[in-house]
Every structure is written in structure tokens, then in C-alpha cells.
C-alpha positions in Angstrom: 0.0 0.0 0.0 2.7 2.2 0.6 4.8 1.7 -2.3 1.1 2.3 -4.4 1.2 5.7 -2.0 5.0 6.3 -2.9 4.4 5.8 -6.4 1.1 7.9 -6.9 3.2 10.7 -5.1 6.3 10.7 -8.0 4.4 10.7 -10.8 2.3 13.8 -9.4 5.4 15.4 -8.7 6.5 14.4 -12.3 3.8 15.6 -14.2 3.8 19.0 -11.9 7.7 19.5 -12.6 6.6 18.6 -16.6 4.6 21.6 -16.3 1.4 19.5 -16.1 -0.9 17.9 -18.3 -2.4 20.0 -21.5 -6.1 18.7 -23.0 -5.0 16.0 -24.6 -2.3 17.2 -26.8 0.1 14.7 -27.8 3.6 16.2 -26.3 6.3 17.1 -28.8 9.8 14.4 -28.6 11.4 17.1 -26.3 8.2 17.1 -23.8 8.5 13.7 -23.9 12.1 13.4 -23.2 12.2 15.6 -21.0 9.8 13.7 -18.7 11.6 10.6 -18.9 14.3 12.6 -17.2 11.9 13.9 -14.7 10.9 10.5 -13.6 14.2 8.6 -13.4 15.7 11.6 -11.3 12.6 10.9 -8.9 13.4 7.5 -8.7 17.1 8.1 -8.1 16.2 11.2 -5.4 14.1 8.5 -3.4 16.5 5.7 -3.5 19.1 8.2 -2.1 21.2 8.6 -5.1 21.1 12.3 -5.4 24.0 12.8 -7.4 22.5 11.0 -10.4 19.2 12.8 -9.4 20.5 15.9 -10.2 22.6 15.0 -13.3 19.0 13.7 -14.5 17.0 17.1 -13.5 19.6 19.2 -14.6 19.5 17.5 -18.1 15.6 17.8 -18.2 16.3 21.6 -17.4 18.5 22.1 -20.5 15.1 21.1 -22.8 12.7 23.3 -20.6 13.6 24.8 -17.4 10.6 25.2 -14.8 10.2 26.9 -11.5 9.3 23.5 -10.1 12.3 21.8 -11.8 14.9 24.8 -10.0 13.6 23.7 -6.7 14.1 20.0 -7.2 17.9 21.1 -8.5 18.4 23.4 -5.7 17.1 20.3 -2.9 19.6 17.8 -4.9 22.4 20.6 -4.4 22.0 21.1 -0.8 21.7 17.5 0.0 25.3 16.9 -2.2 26.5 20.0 0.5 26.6 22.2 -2.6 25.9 25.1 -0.7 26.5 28.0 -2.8 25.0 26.9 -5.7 22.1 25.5 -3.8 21.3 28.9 -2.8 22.2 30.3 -5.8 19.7 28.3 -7.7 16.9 28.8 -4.8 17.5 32.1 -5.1 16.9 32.1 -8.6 13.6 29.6 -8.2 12.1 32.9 -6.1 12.5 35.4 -9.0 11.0 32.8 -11.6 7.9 31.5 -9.5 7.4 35.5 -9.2 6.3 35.5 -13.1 4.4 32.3 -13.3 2.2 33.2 -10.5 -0.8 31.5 -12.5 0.5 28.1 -12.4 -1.1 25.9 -9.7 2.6 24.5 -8.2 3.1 28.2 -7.6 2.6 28.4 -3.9 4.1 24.9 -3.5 7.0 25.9 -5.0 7.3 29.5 -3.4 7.3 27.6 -0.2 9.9 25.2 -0.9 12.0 27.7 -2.7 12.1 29.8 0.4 12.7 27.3 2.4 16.2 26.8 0.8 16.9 30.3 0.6 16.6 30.5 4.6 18.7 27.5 5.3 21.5 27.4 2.5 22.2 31.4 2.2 23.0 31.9 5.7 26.5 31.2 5.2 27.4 33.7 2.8 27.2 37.0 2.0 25.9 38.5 -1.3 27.4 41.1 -3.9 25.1 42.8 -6.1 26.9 44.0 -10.0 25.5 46.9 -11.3 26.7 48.1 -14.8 25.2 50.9 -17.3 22.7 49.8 -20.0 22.9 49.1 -23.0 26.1 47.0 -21.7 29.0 47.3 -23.6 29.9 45.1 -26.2 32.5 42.4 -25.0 31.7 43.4 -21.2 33.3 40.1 -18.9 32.9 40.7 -15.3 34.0 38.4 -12.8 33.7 38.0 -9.1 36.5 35.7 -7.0 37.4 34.7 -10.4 33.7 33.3 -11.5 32.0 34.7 -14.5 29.1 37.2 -13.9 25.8 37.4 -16.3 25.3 40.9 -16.1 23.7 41.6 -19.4 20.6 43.0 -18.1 22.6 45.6 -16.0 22.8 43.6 -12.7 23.5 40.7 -11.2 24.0 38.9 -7.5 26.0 36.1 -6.7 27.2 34.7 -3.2 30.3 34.6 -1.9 32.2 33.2 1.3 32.7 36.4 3.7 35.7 38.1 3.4 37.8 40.2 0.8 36.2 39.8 -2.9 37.3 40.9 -5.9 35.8 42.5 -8.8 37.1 42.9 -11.9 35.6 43.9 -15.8 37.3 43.7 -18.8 36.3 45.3 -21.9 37.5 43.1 -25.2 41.4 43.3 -23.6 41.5 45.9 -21.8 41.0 46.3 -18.0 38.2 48.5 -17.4 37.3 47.9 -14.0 39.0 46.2 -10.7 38.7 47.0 -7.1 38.1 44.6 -3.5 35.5 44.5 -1.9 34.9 44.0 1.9 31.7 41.3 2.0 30.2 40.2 5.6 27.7 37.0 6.4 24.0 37.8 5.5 24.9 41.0 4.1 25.0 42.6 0.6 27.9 44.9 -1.3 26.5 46.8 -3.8 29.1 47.4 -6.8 28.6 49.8 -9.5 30.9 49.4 -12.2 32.4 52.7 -13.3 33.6 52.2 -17.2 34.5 55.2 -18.0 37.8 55.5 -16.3 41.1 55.1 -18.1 41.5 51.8 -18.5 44.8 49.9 -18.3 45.9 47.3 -20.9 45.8 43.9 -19.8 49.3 42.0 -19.6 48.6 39.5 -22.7 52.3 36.7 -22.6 53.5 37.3 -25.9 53.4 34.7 -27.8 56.6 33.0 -29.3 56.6 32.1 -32.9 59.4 29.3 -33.3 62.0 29.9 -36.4 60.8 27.8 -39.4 64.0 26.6 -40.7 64.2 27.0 -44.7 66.5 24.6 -46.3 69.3 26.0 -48.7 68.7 26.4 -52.6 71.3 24.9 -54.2 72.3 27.2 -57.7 73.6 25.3 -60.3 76.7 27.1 -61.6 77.7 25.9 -65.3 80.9 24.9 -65.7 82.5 25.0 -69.2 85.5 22.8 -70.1 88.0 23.7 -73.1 88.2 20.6 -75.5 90.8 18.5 -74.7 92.3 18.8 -78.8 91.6 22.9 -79.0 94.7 24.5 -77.3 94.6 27.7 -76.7 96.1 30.1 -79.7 99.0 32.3 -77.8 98.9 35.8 -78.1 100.4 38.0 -80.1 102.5 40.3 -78.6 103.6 43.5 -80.5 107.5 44.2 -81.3 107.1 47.6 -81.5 108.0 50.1 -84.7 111.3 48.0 -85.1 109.1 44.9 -86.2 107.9 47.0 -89.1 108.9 46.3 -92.6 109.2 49.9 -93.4 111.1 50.8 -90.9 114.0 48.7 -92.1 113.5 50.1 -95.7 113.9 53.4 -94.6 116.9 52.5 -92.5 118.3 50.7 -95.6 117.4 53.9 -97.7 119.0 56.6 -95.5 122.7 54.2 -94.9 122.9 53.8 -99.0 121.9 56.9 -99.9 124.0 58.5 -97.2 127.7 56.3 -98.4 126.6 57.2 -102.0 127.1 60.8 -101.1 130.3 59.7 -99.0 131.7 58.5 -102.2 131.1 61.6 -104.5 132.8 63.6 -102.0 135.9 61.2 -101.8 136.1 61.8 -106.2 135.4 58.2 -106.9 132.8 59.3 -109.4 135.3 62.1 -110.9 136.0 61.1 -114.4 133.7 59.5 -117.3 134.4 56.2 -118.8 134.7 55.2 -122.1 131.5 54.4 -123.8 129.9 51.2 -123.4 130.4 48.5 -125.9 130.4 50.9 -128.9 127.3 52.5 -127.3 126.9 56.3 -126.7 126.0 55.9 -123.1 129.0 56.8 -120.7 129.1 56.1 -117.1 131.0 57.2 -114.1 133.8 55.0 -112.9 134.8 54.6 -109.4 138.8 55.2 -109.7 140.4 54.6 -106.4 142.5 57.3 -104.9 
């Protein structure tokens, strides 16, 4: 009888973290998977397996997620000692049950969800982003070194007590960065102020290892006389004494020059007798 009880009870909660029954529409594959995830994460939750519980409602949340569905994600959290992110997502579970007021797991849910936010927040303390609108393109804020969803201009997330740090970054450049002094139970309110001169943010240059080329090798002809064709010697040039005319005029100038020797000396003084009965006469050379 009880197992009948125990049963009847999951599959109510099922079909109310499903969103419920509609007419009788036929739901679409996703509805339908989505459910099956829904059920098995019951049946994990109540045999005490509540890590596989909330693998299973956290997949069913990434088709459709529910107000319903948060607190069942938020309950798994806290009993895995997730703490922060239990209240984080109970947290979260009171904004969205604020807009779907008209759903009749509303005031179920707004109880449970409370609930959670009363007994897993009280550890920590709270720091509330606030950042101008429209946000700046490539805005990255983070708090402790976790990303921050600020792109509707604000955003809370808990922190352990203590020194926090906020920083923004703007594409590369550090726009914003300052601690922050957060108590238990409390909030610190931060308003990011862009508009100061922002500092560049120290990017490790990136070495570029040498790409080693390998050598071109240039063919340079080489041209080798034929082993039969000696080379002709060169001329050289003897100067004006290798001439031809040279000694012709030398020869010229030494006979012409003893012919007029001899006419001085009288050796062509006296005519000889003619020639072989001839009338042609010729010097003689007479010696002295």
C-alpha cells in the first residue's frame, strides 16, 4: 500500500515539474524526453542517489527549465553540501515563481524555494553588480574569479565572507577592478564605473618558433676547353722595329747616305769610255 502511495506521489510530482498535463495534446519528442528525465531523477532522489538525481534534473532543465524543476535542483544541491549553488539556484527559483504566479505549483514551490533560501544562504554573503545599459559590447565581469551574467545591467552572486574581488574587462582591456569588503547575510553593492582610463591587460607574448628553410642549391655551369683545341697564344707587339718599313727606310738613309760619301771622296770624278760601242758613258769609281 505504501509503495502504491509512494508511487502515486512521483508521478504527481513528475507531471507537476513537466509543467502538467495540457487537453490531450500529444507532447512534442522534447516534452516527452524531458519527462523521462523527470521520472528517473525521482526514482534516483528517493532511493538516495542524489547525485544521479540531479545530473538527471539538470538534463531535463536544458530542454525546458521550470520553477518547479529549479527547486528540485536546488534540494539535490544542498543535500550533495553544494551550498552556494544550492542557494544560488533557490535564489533564482524565487524570481521565476514571481512570473508564473498563475501556475497551480506556484505556492508549493514559493514555499519550498524559500525554504532553501533561509537555510542554504545563511553562510554567505551577497554582492550585487550593477553596470550601465545598453552593456558594452565584449563586457566580462567576474567575481573571485567566476563569471558574472550581467547583461541586463545587474546581477547577484554569493560569496564566502571576506575580501572579494571585482574585476571587468572590456575586449582586452582592464576596465574595472577593485576589493571589496563582503560580511555574512549581508549585501555589497558594486557599480561598475567604465568610464575611467582603462589599463591594458598584460597578454604573454606569444613566441613564434623559427621555421627553418633549407638551402637552394644554384647550379653554376661549368665550361671545359676541348681536350684537342689549345689555346692560340697571343700575339704580342715588337714595336715600330718589327715593321717592314722601318728597315726600308733604315736601308734607304745608310745607302743613300755612303753614296754621297763616295762623290765627296772623287770616286765618281772622271767619265768612262763608252759602253760597248754604245753612246752611253758612265762614271767609274777610280780609287785614290
Amino acid at each position: 500500500m505504501n509503495s502504491i502511495r509512494s508511487s502515486a506521489r512521483s508521478l504527481a510530482v513528475s507531471v507537476a515539474l513537466a509543467g502538467g498535463f495540457v487537453g490531450a495534446q500529444t507532447p512534442s519528442p522534447d516534452a516527452a524526453v524531458r519527462r523521462q528525465f523527470i521520472e528517473r531523477a525521482i526514482v534516483a532522489r528517493d532511493a538516495g542517489d542524489h547525485r544521479v538525481a540531479l545530473e538527471l534534473f539538470t538534463q531535463a532543465a536544458q530542454i525546458q527549465m521550470r520553477p518547479g524543476l529549479r527547486m528540485s535542483i536546488a534540494q539535490e544541491q544542498q543535500a550533495l553540501g553544494l551550498g552556494r549553488d544550492a542557494c544560488e539556484s533557490a535564489t533564482q527559483c524565487m524570481t521565476d515563481v514571481q512570473a508564473d504566479l498563475a501556475s497551480p505549483e506556484s505556492g508549493r514551490v514559493t514555499q519550498g524555494c524559500a525554504g532553501l533560501v533561509a537555510s542554504a544562504c545563511v553562510p554567505f554573503g551577497r554582492v550585487r553588480v550593477v553596470t550601465a545599459t545598453p552593456v558594452p559590447t565584449g563586457l566580462r565581469v567576474e567575481v573571485q574569479g567566476r563569471p558574472v551574467d550581467v547583461a541586463s545591467g545587474t546581477a547577484t552572486v554569493f560569496v564566502e565572507p571576506g575580501d572579494v574581488l571585482v574585476r571587468a574587462t572590456v575586449g582586452a582591456r582592464e576596465a574595472f577592478a577593485q576589493d571589496f569588503s563582503v560580511e555574512r547575510g549581508l549585501t555589497a553593492s558594486v557599480s561598475l564605473d567604465l568610464t575611467r582610463a582603462a589599463e591594458p591587460v598584460e597578454v604573454a607574448p606569444v613566441v613564434v618558433a623559427p621555421v627553418a628553410v633549407a638551402p637552394v642549391a644554384t647550379r653554376v655551369p661549368v665550361v671545359t676547353p676541348h681536350p684537342l683545341r689549345a689555346a692560340a697564344p697571343v700575339a704580342s707587339s715588337g714595336g715600330v722595329t718589327s715593321r717592314w718599313w722601318f728597315w726600308t727606310g733604315v736601308g734607304a738613309v745608310v745607302l743613300g747616305g755612303t753614296l754621297v760619301g763616295l762623290a765627296a771622296g772623287g770616286l765618281f770624278d772622271r767619265l768612262a769610255d763608252p759602253v760597248g760601242g754604245t753612246a752611253y758613258r758612265v762614271y767609274a769609281v777610280t780609287a785614290q
